[in-house]
VOGU-3710 file (C-alpha; in Angstrom, 3 decimals, decimal comma):
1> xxxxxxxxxx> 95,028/31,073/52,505  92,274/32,264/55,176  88,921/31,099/54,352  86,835/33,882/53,560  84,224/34,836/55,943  81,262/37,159/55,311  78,580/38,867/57,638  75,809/41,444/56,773  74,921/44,193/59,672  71,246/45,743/59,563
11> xxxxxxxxxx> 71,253/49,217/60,204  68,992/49,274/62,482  70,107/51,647/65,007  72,030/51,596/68,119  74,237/48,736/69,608  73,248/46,965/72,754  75,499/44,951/75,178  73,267/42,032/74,062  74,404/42,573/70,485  78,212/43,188/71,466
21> xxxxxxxxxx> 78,572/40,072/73,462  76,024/37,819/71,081  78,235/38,652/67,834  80,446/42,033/67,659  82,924/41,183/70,302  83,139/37,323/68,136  83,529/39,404/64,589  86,314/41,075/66,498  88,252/37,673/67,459  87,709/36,707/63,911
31> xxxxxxxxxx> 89,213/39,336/61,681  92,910/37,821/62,851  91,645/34,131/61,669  89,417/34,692/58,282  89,380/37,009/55,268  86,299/39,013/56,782  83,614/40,654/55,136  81,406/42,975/57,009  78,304/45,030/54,764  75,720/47,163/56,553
41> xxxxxxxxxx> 72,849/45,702/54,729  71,416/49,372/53,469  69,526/47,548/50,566  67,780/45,340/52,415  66,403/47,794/54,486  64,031/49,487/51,290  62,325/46,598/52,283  60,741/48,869/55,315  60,213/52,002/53,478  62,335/54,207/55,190
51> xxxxxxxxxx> 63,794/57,751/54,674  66,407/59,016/52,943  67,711/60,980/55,956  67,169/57,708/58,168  69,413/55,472/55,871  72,147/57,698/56,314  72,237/58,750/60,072  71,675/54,601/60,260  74,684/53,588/57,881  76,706/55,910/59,769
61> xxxxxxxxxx> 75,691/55,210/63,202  76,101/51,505/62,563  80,057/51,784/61,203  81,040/53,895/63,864  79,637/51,646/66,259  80,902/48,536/64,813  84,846/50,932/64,700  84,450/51,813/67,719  84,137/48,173/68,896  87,312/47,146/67,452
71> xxxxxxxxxx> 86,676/45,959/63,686  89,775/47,016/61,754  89,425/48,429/58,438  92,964/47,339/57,827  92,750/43,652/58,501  88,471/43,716/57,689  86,824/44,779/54,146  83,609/46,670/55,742  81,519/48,277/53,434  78,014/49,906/52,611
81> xxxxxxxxxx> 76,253/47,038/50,400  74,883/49,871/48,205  78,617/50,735/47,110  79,430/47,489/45,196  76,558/47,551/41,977  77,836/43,801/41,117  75,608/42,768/43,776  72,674/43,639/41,920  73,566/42,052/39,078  74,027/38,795/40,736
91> xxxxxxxxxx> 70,760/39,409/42,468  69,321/39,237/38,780  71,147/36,137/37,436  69,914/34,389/40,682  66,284/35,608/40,980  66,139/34,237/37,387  66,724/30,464/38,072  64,892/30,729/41,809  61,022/29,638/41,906  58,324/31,711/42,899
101> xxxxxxxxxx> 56,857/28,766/45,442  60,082/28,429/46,833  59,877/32,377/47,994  56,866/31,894/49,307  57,650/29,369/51,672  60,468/30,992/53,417  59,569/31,576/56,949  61,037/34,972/57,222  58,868/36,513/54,059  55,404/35,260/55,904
111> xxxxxxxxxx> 56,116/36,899/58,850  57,178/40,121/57,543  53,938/39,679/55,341  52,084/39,485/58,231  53,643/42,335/60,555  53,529/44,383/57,826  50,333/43,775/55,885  49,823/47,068/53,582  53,259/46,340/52,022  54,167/43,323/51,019
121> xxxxxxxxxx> 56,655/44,726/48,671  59,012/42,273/45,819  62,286/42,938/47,873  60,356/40,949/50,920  59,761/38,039/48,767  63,769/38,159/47,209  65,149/39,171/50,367  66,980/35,446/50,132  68,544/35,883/46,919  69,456/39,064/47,430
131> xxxxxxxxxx> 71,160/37,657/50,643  72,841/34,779/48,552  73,954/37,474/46,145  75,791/39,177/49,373  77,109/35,767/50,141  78,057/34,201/46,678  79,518/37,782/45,757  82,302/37,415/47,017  82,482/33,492/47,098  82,237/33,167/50,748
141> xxxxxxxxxx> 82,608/29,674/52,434  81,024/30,882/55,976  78,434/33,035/56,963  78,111/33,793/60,623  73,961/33,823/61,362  71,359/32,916/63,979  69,056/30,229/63,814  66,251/32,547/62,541  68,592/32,644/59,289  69,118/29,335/58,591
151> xxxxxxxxxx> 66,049/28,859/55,940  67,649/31,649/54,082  71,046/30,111/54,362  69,636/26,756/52,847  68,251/29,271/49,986  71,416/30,682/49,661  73,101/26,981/49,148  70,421/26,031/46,910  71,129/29,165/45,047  74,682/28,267/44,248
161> xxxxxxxxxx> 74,192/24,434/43,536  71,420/25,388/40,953  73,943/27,868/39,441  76,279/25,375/39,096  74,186/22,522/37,706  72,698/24,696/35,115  75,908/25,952/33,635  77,772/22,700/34,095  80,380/24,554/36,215  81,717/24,387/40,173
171> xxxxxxxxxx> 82,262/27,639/40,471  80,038/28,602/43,700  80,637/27,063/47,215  78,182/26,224/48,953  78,071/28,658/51,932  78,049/26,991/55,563  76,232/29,044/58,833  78,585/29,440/61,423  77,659/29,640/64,636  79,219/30,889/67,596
181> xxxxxxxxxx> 78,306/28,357/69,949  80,193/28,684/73,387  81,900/31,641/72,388  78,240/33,873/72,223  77,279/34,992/75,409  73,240/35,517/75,602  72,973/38,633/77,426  69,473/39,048/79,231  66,885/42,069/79,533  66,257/44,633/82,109
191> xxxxxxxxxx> 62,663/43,372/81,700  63,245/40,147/84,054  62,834/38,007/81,186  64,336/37,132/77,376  67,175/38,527/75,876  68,158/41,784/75,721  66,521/43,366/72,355  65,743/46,613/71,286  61,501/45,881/70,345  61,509/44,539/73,701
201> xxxxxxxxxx> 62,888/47,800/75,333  64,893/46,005/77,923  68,274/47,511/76,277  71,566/48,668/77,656  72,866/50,553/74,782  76,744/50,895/74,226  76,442/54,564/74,128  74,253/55,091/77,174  75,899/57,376/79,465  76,283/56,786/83,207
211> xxxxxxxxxx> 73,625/58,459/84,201  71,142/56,188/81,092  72,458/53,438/82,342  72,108/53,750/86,079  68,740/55,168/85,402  67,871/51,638/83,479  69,769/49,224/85,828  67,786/51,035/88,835  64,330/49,918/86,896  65,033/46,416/86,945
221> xxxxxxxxxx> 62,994/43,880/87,682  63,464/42,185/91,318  60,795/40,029/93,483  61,005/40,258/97,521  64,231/38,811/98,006  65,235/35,148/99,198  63,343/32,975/101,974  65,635/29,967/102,345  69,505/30,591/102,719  71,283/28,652/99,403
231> xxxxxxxxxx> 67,619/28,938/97,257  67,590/28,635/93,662  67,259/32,045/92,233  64,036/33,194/89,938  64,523/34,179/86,564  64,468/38,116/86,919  67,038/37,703/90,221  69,104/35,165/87,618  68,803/37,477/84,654  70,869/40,280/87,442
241> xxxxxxxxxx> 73,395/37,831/88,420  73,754/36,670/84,899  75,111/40,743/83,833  76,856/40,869/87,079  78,973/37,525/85,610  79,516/39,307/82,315  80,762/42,960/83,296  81,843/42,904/86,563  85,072/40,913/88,955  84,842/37,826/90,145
251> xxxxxxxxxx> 85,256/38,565/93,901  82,206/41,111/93,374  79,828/38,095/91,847  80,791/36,019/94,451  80,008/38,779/97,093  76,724/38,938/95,972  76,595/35,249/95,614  77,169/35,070/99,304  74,640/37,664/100,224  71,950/35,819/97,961
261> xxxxxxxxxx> 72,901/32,374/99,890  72,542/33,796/103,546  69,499/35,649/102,565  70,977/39,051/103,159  71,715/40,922/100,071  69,896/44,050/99,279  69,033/44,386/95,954  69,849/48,111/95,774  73,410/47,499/96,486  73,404/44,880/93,656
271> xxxxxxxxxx> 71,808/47,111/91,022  74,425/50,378/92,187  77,276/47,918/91,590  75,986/46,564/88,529  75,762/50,096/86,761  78,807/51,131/87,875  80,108/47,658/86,646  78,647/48,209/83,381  79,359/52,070/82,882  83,186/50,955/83,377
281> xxxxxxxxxx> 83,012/48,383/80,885  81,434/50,276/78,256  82,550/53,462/79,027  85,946/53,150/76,386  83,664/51,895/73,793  81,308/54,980/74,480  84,136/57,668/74,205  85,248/55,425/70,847  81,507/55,601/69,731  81,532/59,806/69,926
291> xxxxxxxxxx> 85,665/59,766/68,682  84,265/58,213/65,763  80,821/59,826/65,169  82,160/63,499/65,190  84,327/62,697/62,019  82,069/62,119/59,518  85,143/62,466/56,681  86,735/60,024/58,252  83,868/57,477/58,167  83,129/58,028/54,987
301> xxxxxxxxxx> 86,666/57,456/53,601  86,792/54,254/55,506  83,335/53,033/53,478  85,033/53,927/50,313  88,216/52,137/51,027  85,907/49,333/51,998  83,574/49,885/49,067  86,755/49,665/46,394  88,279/46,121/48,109  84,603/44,696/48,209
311> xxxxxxxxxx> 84,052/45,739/44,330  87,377/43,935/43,885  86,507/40,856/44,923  83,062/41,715/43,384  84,315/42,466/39,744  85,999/39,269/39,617  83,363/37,538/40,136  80,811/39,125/38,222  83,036/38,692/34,861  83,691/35,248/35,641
321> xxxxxxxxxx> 79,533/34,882/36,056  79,224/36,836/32,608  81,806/34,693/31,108  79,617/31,051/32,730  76,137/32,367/31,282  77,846/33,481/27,841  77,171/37,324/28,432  80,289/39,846/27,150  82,627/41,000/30,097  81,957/44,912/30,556
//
């Protein structure tokens, strides 16, 4: 039996080459090895006040990005998280044996707190055990995350070992982080420094068109070229080469590699070839991206059929939680 795997997607706009390489392209590779999970996290976005019209066009944009990049609704359950209810109620159960210091201390909820002063709402201070409810929900033994996640991944072990002790049961795993390791690629900004991120602005989106994209590459940051033939390269001149290694052949990194080393290359040349690098690479994902954003029906019968396996795995283990606690099965 594949272990089941389980990994929550903010909708928070467009996808970026930095996202696609970071996770998307690794979610893809995984759907043939695990029992994969994928929910655009639409709950835990009240925690930002934002519009009705906003969630939608979001939820949507997000699952025909994430279709477009080759997750397979027939080998992946992807679903909205406001489709299966059960999650709530094992938001409750949890919230009830979880301490208010404990909350307080996770690093996430004091820096929300602080970037966002005037509302320091409940669902900032439960965002971890709503996230364990996501996680426990459906029993999950690994939950892909970044480092920034970790404290709520501890939150969401301690969650499920407190469950258990209480009722005298083992009936929750306790969820490991799984990290990509080698197999994420840390894609930098246009800005000459960082990663690629969309506060920082320095963003190649996957559904930039050629001209966005030259437009952007053409921007980048450069210095005044090389002094000493076979120099070590800055950061911003790095940050180019590291793209041109990600998108484009071989023989055309080491061209450039050449250039750099005997002090000739023209940075012009570098940036045309990277765009047109780039626009090639994304460009299938792009037409995918549209293919799938025109058809709203279509979208929106792939969330239910999503939505109806999720609350399957969901119901199950909701009356099995009833059942623990000594509540009646519904």
């Amino acid at each position: 039996m594949k272990e089941t795997v389980l990994s929550g997607i903010r909708p928070t706009g467009n996808l970026h080459l930095g996202n696609y390489f970071g996770a998307v392209k690794n979610f893809v590779r995984m759907q043939d090895e695990y029992n994969c999970y994928f929910f655009i996290a639409d709950w835990h976005s009240l925690t930002t006040c934002p519009k009705p019209e906003n969630i939608v066009a979001s939820t949507e944009t997000i699952l025909a990005e994430y279709l477009a990049c080759g997750l397979d609704p027939e080998k992946v359950t992807i679903y909205m998280q406001s489709d299966v209810k059960e999650v709530l109620e094992l938001y409750l159960y949890l919230n009830m044996n979880t301490y208010l210091g404990e909350l307080e201390r996770v690093t996430t909820f004091k820096e929300k707190a602080r970037k966002q002063p005037d509302n320091v709402n409940a669902g900032l201070l439960t965002y971890p055990t709503l996230m364990a409810a996501d996680i426990l929900i459906h029993r999950a033994l690994k939950v892909p995350v970044g480092k920034d996640q970790e404290q709520n991944m501890e939150m969401a072990r301690k969650c499920a070992r407190r469950f258990n002790n209480i009722y005298g049961v083992d009936f929750f795993p306790e969820p490991q982080s799984f990290y990509f390791s080698k197999e994420a690629v840390k894609v930098p900004g246009l800005d000459g420094t960082g990663k690629m991120g969309k506060s920082e602005g320095n963003c190649i989106y996957l559904k930039d068109d050629a001209a966005t994209v030259k437009k952007k590459v053409m921007k980048a940051v450069t210095d005044s070229g090389p002094t000493a033939p076979n120099s070590e390269k800055p950061e911003v001149i790095q940050n180019l080469f590291t793209l041109l290694n990600i998108v484009s052949r071989p023989d055309t990194v080491q061209y450039f590699e050449e250039k750099w080393n005997d002090c000739s290359i023209r940075y012009g040349d570098l940036k045309k070839q990277l765009a047109a690098d780039i626009v090639s690479y994304t460009e299938p994902i792009r037409e995918r991206i549209l293919e799938f954003s025109s058809d709203r029906s279509r979208l929106q019968a792939i969330a239910a059929a999503g939505a109806e396996k999720a609350r399957e795995s969901a119901r199950k283990t909701i009356s099995e939680v009833r059942h623990i606690i000594g509540f009646r099965d519904l």
